[in-house]
mmCIF file of the C-alpha atoms, coordinates in Angstrom:
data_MODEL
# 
_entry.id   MODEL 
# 
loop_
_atom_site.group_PDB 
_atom_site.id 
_atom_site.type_symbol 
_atom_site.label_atom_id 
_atom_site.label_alt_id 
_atom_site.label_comp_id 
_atom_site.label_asym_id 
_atom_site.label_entity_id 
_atom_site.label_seq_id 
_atom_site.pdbx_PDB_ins_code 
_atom_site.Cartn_x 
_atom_site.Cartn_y 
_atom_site.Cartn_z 
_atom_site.occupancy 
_atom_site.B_iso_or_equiv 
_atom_site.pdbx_formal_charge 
_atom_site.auth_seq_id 
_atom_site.auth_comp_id 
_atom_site.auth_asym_id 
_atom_site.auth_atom_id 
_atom_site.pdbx_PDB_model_num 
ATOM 1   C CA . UNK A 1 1   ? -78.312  202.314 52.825 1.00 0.00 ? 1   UNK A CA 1 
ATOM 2   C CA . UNK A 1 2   ? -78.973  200.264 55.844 1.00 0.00 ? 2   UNK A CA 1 
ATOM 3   C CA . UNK A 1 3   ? -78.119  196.728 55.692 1.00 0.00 ? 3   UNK A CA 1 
ATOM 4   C CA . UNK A 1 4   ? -81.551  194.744 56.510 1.00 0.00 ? 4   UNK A CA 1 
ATOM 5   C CA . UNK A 1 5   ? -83.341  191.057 56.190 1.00 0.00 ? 5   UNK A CA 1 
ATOM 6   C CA . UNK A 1 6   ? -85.520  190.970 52.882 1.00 0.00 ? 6   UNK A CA 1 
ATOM 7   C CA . UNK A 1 7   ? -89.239  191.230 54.571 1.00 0.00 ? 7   UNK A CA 1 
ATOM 8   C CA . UNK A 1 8   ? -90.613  188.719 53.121 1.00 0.00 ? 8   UNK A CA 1 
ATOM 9   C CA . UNK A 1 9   ? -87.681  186.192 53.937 1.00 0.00 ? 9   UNK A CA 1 
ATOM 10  C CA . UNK A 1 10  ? -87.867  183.186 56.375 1.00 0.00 ? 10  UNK A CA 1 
ATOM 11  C CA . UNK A 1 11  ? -88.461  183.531 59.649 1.00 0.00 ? 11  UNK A CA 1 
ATOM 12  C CA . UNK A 1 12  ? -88.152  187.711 59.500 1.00 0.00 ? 12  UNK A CA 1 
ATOM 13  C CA . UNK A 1 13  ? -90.185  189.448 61.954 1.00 0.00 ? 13  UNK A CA 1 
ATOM 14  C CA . UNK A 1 14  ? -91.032  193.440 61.598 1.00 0.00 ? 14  UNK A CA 1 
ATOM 15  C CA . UNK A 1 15  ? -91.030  194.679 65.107 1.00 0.00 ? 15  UNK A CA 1 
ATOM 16  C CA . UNK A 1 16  ? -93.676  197.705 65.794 1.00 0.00 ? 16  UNK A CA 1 
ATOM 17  C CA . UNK A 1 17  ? -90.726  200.543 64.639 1.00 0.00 ? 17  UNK A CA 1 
ATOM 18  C CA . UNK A 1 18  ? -90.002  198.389 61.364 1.00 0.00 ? 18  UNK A CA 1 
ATOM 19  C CA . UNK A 1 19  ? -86.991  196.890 62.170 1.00 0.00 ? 19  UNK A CA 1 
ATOM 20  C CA . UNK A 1 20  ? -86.698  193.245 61.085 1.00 0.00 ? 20  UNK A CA 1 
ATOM 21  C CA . UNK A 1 21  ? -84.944  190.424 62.813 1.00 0.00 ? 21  UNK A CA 1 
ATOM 22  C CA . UNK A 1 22  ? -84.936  186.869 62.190 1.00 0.00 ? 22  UNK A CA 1 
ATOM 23  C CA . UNK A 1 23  ? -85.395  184.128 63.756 1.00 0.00 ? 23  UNK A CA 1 
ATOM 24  C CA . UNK A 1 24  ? -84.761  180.498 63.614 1.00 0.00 ? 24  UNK A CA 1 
ATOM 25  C CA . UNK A 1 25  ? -83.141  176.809 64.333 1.00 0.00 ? 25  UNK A CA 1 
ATOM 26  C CA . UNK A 1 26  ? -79.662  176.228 64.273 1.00 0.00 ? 26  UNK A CA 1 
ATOM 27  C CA . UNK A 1 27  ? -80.650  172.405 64.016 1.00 0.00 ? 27  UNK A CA 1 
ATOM 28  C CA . UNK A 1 28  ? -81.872  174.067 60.259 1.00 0.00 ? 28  UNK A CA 1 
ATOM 29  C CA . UNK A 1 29  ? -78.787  175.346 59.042 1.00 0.00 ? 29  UNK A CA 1 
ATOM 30  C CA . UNK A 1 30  ? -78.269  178.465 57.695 1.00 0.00 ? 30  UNK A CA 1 
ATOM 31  C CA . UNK A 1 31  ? -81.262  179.941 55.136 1.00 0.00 ? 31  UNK A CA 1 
ATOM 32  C CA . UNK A 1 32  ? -80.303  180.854 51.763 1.00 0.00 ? 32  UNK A CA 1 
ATOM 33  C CA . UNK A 1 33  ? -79.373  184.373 51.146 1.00 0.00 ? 33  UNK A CA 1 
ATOM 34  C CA . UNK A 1 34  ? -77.477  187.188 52.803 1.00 0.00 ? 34  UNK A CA 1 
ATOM 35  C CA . UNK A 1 35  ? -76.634  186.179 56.421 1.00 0.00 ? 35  UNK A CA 1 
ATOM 36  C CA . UNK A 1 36  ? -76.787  187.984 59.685 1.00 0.00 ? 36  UNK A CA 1 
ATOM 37  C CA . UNK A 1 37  ? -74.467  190.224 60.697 1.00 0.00 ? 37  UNK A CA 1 
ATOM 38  C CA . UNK A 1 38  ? -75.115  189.810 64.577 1.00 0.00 ? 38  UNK A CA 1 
ATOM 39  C CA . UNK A 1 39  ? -76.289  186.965 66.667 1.00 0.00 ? 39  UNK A CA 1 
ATOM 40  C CA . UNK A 1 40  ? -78.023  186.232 69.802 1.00 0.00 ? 40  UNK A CA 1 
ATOM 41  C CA . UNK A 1 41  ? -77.663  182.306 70.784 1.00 0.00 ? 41  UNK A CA 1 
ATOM 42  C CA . UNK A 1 42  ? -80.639  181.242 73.002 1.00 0.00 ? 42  UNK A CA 1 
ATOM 43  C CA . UNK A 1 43  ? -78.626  177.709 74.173 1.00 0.00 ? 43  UNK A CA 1 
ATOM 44  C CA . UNK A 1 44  ? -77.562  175.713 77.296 1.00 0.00 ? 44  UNK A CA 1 
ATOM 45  C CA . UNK A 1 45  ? -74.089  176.096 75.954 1.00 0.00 ? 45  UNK A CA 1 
ATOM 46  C CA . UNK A 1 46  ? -71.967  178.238 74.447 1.00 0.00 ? 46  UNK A CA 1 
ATOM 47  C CA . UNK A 1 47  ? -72.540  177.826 70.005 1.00 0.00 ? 47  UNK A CA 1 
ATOM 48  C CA . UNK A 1 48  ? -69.107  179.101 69.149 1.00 0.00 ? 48  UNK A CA 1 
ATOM 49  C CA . UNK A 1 49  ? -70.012  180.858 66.567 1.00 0.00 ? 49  UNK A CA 1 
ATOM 50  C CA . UNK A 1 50  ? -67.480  182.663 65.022 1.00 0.00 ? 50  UNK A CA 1 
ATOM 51  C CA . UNK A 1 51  ? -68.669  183.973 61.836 1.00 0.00 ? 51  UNK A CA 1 
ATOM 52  C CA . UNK A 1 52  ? -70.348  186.882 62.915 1.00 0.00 ? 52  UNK A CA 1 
ATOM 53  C CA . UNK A 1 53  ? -70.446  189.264 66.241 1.00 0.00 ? 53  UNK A CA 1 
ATOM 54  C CA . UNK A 1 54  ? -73.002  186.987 68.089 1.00 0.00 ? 54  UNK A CA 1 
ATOM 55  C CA . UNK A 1 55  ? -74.139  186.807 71.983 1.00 0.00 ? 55  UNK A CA 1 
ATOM 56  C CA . UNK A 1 56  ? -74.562  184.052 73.589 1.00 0.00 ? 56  UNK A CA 1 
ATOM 57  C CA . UNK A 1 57  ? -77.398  183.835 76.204 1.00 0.00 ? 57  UNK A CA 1 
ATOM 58  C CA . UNK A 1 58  ? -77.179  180.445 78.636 1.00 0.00 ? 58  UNK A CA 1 
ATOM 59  C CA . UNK A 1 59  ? -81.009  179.063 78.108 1.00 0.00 ? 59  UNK A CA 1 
ATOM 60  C CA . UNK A 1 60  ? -81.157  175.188 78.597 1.00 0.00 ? 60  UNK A CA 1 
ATOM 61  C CA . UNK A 1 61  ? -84.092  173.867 76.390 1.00 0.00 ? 61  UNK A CA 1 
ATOM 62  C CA . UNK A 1 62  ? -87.727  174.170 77.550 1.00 0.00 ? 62  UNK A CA 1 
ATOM 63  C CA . UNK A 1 63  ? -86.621  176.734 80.335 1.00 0.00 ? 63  UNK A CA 1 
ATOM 64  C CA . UNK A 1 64  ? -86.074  180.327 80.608 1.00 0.00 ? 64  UNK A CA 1 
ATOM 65  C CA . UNK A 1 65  ? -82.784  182.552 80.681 1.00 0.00 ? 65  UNK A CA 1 
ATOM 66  C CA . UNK A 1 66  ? -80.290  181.779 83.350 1.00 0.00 ? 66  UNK A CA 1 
ATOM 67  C CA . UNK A 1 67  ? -79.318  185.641 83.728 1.00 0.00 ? 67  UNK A CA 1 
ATOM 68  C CA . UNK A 1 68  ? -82.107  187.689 83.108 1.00 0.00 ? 68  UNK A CA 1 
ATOM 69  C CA . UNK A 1 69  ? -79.824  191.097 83.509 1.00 0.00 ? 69  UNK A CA 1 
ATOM 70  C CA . UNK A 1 70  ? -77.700  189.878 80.514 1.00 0.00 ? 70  UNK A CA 1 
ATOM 71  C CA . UNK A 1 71  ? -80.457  188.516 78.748 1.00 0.00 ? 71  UNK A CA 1 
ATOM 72  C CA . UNK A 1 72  ? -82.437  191.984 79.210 1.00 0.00 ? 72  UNK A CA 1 
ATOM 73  C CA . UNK A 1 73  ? -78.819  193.754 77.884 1.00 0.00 ? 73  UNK A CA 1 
ATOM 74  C CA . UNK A 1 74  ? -78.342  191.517 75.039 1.00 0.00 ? 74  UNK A CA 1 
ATOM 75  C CA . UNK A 1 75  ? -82.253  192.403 73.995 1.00 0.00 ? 75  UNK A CA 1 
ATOM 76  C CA . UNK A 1 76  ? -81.607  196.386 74.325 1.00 0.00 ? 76  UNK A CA 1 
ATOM 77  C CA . UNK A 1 77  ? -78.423  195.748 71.942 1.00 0.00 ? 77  UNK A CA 1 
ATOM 78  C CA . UNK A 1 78  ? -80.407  193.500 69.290 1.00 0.00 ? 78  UNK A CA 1 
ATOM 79  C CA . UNK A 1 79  ? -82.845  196.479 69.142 1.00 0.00 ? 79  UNK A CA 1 
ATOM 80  C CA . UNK A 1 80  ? -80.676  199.198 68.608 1.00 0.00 ? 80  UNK A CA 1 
ATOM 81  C CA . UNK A 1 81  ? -78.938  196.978 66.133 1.00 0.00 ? 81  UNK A CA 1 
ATOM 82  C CA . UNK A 1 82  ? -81.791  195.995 64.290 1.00 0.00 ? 82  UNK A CA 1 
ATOM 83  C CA . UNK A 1 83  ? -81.989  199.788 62.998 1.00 0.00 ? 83  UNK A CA 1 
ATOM 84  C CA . UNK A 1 84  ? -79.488  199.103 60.253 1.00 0.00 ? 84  UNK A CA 1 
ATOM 85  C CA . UNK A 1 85  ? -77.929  195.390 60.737 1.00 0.00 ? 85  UNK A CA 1 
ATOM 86  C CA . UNK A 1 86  ? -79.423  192.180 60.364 1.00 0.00 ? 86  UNK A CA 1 
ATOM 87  C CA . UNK A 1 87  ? -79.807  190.021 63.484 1.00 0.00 ? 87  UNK A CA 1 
ATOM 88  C CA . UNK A 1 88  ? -80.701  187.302 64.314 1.00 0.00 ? 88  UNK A CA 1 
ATOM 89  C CA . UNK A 1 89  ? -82.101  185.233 67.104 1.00 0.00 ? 89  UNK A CA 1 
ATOM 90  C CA . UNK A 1 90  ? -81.809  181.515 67.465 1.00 0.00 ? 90  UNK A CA 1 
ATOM 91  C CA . UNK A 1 91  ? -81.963  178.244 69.411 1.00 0.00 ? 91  UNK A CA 1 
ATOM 92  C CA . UNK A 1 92  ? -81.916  174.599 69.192 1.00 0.00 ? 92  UNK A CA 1 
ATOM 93  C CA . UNK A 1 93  ? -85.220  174.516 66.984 1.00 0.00 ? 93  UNK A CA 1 
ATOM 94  C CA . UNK A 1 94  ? -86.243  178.149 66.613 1.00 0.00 ? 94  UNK A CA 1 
ATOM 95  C CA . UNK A 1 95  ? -89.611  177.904 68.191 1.00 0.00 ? 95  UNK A CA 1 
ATOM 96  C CA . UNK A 1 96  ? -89.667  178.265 72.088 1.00 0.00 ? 96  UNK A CA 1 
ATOM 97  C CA . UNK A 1 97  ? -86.458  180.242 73.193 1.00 0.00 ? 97  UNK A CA 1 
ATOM 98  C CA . UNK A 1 98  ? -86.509  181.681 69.904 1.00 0.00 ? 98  UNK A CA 1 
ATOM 99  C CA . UNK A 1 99  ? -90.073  182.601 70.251 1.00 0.00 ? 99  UNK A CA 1 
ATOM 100 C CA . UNK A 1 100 ? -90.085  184.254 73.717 1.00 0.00 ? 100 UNK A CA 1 
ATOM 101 C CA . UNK A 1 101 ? -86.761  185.960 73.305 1.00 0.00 ? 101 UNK A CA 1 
ATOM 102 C CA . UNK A 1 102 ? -88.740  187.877 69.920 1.00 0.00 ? 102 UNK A CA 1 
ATOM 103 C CA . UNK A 1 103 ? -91.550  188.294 72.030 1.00 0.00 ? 103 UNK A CA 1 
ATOM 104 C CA . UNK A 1 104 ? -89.573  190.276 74.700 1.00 0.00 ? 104 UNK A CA 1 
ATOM 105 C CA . UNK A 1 105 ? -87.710  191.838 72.291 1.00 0.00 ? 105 UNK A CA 1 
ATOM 106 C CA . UNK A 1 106 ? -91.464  193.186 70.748 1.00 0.00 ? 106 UNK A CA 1 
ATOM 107 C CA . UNK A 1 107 ? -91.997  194.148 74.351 1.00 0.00 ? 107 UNK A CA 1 
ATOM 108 C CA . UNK A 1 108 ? -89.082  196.239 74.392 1.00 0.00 ? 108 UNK A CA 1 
ATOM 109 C CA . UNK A 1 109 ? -90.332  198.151 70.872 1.00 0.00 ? 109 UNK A CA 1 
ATOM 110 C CA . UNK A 1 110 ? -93.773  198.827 71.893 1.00 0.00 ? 110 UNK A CA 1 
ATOM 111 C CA . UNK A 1 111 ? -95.811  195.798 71.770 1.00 0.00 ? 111 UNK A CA 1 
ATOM 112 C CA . UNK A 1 112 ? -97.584  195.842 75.069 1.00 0.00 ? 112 UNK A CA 1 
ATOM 113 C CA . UNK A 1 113 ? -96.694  192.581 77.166 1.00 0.00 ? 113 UNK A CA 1 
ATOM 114 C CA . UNK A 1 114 ? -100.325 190.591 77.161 1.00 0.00 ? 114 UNK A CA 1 
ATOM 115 C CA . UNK A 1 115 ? -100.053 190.933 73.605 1.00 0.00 ? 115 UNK A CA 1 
ATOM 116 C CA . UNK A 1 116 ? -96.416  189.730 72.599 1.00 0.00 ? 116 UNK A CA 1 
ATOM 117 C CA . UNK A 1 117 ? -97.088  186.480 72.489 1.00 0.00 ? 117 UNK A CA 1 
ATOM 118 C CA . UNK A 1 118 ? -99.810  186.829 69.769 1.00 0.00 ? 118 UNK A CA 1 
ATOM 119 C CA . UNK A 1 119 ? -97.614  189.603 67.902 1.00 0.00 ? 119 UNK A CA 1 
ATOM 120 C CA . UNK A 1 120 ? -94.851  187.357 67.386 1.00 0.00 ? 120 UNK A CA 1 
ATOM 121 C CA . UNK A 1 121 ? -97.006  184.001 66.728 1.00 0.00 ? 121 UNK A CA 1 
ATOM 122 C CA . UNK A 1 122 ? -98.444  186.176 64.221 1.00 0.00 ? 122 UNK A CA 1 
ATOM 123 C CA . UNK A 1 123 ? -95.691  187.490 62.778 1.00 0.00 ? 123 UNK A CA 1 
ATOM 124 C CA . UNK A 1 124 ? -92.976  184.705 63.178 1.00 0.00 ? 124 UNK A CA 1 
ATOM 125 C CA . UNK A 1 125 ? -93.838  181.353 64.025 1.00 0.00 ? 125 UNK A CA 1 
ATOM 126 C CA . UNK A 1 126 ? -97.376  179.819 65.364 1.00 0.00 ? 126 UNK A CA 1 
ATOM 127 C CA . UNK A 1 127 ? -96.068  178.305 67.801 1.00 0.00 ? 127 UNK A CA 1 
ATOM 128 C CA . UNK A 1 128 ? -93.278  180.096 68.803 1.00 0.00 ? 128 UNK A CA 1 
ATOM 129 C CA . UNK A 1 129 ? -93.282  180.494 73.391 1.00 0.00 ? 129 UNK A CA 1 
ATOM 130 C CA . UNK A 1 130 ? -93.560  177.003 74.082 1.00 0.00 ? 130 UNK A CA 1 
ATOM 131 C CA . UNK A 1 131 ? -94.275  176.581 77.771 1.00 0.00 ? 131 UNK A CA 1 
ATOM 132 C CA . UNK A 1 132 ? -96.682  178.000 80.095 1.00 0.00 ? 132 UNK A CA 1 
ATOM 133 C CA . UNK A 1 133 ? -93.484  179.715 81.913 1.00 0.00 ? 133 UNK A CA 1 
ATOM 134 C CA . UNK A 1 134 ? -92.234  181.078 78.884 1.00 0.00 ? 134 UNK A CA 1 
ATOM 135 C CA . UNK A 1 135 ? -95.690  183.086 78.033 1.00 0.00 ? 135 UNK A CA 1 
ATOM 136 C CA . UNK A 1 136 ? -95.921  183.941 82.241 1.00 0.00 ? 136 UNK A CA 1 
ATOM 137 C CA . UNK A 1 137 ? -91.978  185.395 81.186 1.00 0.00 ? 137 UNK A CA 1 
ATOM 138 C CA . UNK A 1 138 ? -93.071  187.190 78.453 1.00 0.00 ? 138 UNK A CA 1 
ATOM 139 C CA . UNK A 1 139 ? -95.896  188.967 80.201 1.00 0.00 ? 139 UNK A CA 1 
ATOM 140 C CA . UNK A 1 140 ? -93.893  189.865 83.056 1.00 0.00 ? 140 UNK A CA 1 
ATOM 141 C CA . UNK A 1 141 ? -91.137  191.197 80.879 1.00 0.00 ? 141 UNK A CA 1 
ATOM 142 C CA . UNK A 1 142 ? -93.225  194.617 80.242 1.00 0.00 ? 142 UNK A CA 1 
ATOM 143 C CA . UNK A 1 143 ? -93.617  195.202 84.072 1.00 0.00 ? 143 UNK A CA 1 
ATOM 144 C CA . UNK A 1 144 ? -89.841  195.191 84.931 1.00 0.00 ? 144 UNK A CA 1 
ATOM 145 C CA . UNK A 1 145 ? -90.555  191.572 86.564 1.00 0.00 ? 145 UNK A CA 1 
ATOM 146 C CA . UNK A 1 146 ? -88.758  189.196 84.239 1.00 0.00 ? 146 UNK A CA 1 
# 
């Protein structure tokens, strides 16, 4: 049986195949419950997290990712992932970084790219995609541009 986030659990979002991820704030601490089994750290520096297989992706706060070719690989291994492990996504607060990397990765699963930031404000957080740049990142993502 696949090992998966509980649906209904905080800050789980069901991408267009049904995969779940989750996302949140490390400022938070870690939710209650079973805990992911692979990590993608959206942060200026390095988390060293050592817990669990993570990725770390250099994003500084209110800005977008420093390598978009790794950030684009790290994305294509959360989705194939997300088929029968839980991962997670996360920054400093769990909204903006958090936010847009979901959206890209909903992008990447079907969602079509005018529409991810809705999909995953919807389905994740309200507010989640901060900044005008990160929604202009997002939308660009489908077309090959980010």
């Amino acid at each position: 049986m696949a090992r998966t986030w509980d649906a209904e659990g905080p800050g789980v979002l069901r991408l267009p195949s049904g995969a779940l991820v989750r996302g949140r704030g490390l400022r938070y601490g870690e939710p209650a419950g079973a805990g992911a089994e692979f990590g993608v750290y959206l942060l200026g520096r390095d988390p060293g997290v050592t817990e669990r297989e993570a990725r770390w992706v250099r994003w500084p706060d209110f800005r977008l990712p420093t390598d978009r070719g790794a950030f684009a690989a790290v994305l294509r291994e959360a989705l194939s992932r997300a088929a029968g492990e839980r991962v997670e996504f996360a920054c400093g607060g769990g909204v903006g970084r958090t936010g847009t990397a979901l959206a890209c990765l909903a992008v990447l699963d079907g969602v079509p790219s005018a529409e991810a930031v809705a999909y995953v404000r919807a389905g994740y957080h309200p507010r989640a995609v901060e900044t005008p740049w990160q929604r202009r990142f997002v939308r660009r993502y489908g077309a090959g541009a980010a």
